[in-house]
N, C-alpha and C positions, 0 to 999 in steps of 0.2 A: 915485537914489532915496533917500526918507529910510529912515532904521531909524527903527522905532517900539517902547519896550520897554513893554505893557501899552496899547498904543495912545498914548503918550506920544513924540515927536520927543527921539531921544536922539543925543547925539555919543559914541562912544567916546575916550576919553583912555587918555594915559600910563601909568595905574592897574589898568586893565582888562587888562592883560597881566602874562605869557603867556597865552595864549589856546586855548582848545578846540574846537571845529564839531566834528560829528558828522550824520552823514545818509545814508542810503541811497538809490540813483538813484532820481530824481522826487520827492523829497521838499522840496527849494527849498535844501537846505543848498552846494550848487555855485554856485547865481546869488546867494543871500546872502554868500557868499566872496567874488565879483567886486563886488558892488555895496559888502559894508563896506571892502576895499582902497579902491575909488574915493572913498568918504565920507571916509575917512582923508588921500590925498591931497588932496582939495577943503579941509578942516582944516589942512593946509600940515603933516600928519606926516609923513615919509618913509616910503616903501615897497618893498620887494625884492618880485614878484611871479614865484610859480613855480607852474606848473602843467606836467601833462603833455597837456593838450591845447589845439592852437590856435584853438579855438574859445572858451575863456575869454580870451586873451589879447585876441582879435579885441572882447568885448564887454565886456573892460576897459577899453581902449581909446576904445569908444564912450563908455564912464561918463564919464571921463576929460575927454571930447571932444577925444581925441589928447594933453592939454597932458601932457606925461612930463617937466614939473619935478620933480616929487616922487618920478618913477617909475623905477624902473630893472624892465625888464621882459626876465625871462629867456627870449632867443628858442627855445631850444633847449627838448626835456623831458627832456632828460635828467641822472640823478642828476649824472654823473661831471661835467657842464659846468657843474650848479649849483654845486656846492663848488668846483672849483676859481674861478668869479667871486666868490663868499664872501671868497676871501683874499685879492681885489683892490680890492676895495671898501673908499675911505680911511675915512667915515664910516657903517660896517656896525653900530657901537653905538648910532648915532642913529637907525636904521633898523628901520619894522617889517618884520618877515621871512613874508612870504606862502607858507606849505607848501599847494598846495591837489593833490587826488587822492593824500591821502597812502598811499593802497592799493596806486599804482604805485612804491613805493619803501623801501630796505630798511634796514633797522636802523644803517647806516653814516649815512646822511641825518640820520639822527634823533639821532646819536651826534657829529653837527658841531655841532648845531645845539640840542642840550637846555638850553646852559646860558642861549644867549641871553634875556633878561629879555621885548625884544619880538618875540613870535614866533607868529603863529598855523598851528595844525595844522590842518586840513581835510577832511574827505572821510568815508570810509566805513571806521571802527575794526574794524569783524567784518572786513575782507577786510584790515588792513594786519597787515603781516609785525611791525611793534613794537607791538602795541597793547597787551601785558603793558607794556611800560616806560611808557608813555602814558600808560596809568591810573594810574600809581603816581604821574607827576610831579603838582606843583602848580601847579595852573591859576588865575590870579584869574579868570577867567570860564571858563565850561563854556555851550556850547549845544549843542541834541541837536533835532534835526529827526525823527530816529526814535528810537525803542528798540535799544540794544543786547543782542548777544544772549549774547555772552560775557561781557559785564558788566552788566545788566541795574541802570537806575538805577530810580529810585522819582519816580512823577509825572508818567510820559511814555504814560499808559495814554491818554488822549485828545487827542492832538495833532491841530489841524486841520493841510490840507494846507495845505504855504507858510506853515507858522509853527512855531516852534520855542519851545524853551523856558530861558529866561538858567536859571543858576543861579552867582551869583558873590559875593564877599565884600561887595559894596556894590549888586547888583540881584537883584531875581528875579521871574518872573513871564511872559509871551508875549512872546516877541519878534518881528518882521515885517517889511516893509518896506512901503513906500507909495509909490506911482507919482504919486501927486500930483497 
């Protein structure tokens, strides 16, 4: 699926990271995760893909349509199996790093993995265990599917459903996808 930022066919690059999602269940911010990893791979950027459940991997997958050149797809969800693949992984600085449900996991995850440059966080900030550190880091892009409620940003009062809103050093405006 394409991303559309303002109804515009956008690629993300090199530039747009680290990266932020935000989104509470059913708001599109989960299948937007799977679908921008997949856009990224088709772009020929590398990707680490983590999630804790197997039903994003199953429709990354599809995105993909299987080809896991680009992909390194962590079968497992668990934190402990993710870090340890992290320090076996020869080309991990070439690589964007896919945190998705990061509400399943705990301040150590987050603490391997702050300083990398490509790195997207994912999922739902009110339920995760670091989202005091999260807010503080610097994100070149921010996208929010919903309102947060312990940090309450500005402009997310009218979000339609399945779109979200960029806020980043070089875009701003809806962001979406498009089935095409």
């Amino acid at each position: 699926m394409d991303i559309l930022i303002n109804k515009e066919k956008f690629n993300f690059t090199e530039n747009d990271f680290p990266m932020l999602i935000h989104g509470r269940c059913k708001t599109g911010a989960s299948h937007f995760s799977v679908c921008l990893a997949a856009n990224l791979t088709k772009n020929n950027m590398k990707v680490i893909f983590f999630t804790a459940y197997p039903e994003a991997k199953d429709e990354f997958r599809k995105e993909i349509n299987n080809d896991e050149t680009n992909a390194i797809i962590i079968n497992s969800g668990e934190e402990e199996v993710f870090i340890e693949t992290l320090k076996n992984v020869p080309d991990l600085s070439e690589r964007v790093i896919l945190i998705k449900n990061i509400e399943n996991y705990t301040s150590k995850l987050f603490e391997v993995v702050r300083r990398s440059k490509f790195v997207i966080f994912s999922g739902d900030m009110d339920k995760c265990e670091f989202v005091d550190e999260l807010i503080k880091k610097d994100f070149n892009t921010k996208i929010f599917f919903s309102q947060l409620e312990k940090y309450p940003q500005d402009g997310l009062e009218d979000l339609l459903k399945y779109h979200g809103k960029i806020i980043s050093k070089i875009h701003e405006g809806t962001i979406s996808l498009d089935a095409g």
